[in-house]
C-alpha positions in Angstrom: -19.8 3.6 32.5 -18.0 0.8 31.2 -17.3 2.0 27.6 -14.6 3.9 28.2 -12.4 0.7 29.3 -13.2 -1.3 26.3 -13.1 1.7 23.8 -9.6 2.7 25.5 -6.8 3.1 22.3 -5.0 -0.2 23.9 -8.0 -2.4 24.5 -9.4 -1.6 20.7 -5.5 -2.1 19.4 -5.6 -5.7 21.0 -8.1 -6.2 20.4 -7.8 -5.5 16.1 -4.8 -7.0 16.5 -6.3 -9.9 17.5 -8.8 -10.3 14.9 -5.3 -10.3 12.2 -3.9 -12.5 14.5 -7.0 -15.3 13.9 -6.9 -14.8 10.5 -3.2 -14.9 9.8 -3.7 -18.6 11.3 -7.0 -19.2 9.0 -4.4 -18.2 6.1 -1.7 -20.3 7.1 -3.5 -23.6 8.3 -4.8 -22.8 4.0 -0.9 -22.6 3.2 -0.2 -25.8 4.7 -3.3 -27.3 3.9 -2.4 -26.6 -0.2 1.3 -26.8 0.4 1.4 -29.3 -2.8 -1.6 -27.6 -4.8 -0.2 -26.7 -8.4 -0.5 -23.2 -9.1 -1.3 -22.3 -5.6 -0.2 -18.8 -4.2 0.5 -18.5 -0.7 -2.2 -16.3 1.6 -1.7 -13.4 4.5 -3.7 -10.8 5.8 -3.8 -8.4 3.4 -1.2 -5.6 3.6 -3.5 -2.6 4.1 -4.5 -3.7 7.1 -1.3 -3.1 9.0 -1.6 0.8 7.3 -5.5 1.5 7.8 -4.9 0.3 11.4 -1.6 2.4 11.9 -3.0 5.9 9.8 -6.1 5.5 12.6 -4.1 5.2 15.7 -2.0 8.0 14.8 -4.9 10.3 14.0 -6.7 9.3 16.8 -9.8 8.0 15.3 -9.4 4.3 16.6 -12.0 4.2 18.6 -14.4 5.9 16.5 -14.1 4.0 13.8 -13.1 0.4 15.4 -15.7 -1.5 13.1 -14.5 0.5 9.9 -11.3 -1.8 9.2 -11.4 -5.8 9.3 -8.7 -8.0 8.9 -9.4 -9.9 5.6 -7.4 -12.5 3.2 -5.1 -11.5 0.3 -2.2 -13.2 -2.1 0.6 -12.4 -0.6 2.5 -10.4 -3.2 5.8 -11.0 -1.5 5.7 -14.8 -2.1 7.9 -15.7 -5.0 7.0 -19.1 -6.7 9.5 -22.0 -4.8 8.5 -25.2 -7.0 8.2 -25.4 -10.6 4.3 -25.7 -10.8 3.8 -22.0 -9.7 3.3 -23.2 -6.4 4.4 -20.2 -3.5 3.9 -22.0 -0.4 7.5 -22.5 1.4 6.2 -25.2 4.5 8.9 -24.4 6.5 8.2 -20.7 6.6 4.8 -21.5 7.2 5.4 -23.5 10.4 7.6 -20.8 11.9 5.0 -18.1 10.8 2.2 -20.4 12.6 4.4 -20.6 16.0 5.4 -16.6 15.8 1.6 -16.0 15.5 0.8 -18.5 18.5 2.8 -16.3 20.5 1.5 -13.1 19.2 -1.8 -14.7 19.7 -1.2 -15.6 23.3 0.1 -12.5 23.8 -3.0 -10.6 22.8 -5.2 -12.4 24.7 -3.2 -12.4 28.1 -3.7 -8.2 26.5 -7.5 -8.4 27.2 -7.6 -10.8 29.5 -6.5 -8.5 32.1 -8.3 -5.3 30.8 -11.1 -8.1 31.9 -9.4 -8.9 34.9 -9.3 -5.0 36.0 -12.7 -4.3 35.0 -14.0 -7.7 37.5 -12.1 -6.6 40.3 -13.6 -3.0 40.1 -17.0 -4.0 39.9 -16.4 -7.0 42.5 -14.0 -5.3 44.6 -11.5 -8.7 44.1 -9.6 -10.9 42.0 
């Protein structure tokens, strides 16, 4: 009975989106961390993701096959080498991708939170 909430197309969304979004920070708290590591190459979620994700929504098999696609670690093959050693990791773009991801973060958790929310106050009858 209460499947249908957290299998709804917005919940599992969120809730996927989520998942990149705890990554993505995994993969830039690494950036930082290696920001003077010679030969380093600078880390994202990996590109597919955002396609898989995308190709299931639009044929409608997101919920079926919520557990099929996960969020994983890649080189990011955008990153072009900014310091003589190979190095790819630009520190100021990787404070102002950490604080866009905090908000997307935040975002998707206020998301759930009140898919949560709705499901408490149906089953207790109040907020």
């Amino acid at each position: 009975m209460v499947d249908p909430i957290f299998q709804s197309d917005n919940y599992v969304l969120a809730r996927k989106l989520l998942d990149a979004s705890v990554v993505r920070h995994q993969a830039i708290a690494s950036n930082i961390a290696n920001a003077e590591t010679p030969g380093y190459h600078r880390l994202d979620v990996a590109p597919d993701f955002a396609e898989q994700l995308k190709a299931q929504l639009n044929s409608g098999e997101l919920k079926s096959g919520s557990d099929s696609i996960q969020p994983r670690l890649a080189d990011d093959p955008t990153a072009r080498s900014v310091r003589p050693d190979g190095n790819s990791v630009d520190l100021e773009h990787e404070l102002l991708a950490m604080n866009r991801n905090a908000v997307e973060h935040q975002y998707l958790t206020e998301i759930i939170s009140q898919n949560i929310k709705q499901l408490k106050m149906a089953i207790t009858g109040r907020a």
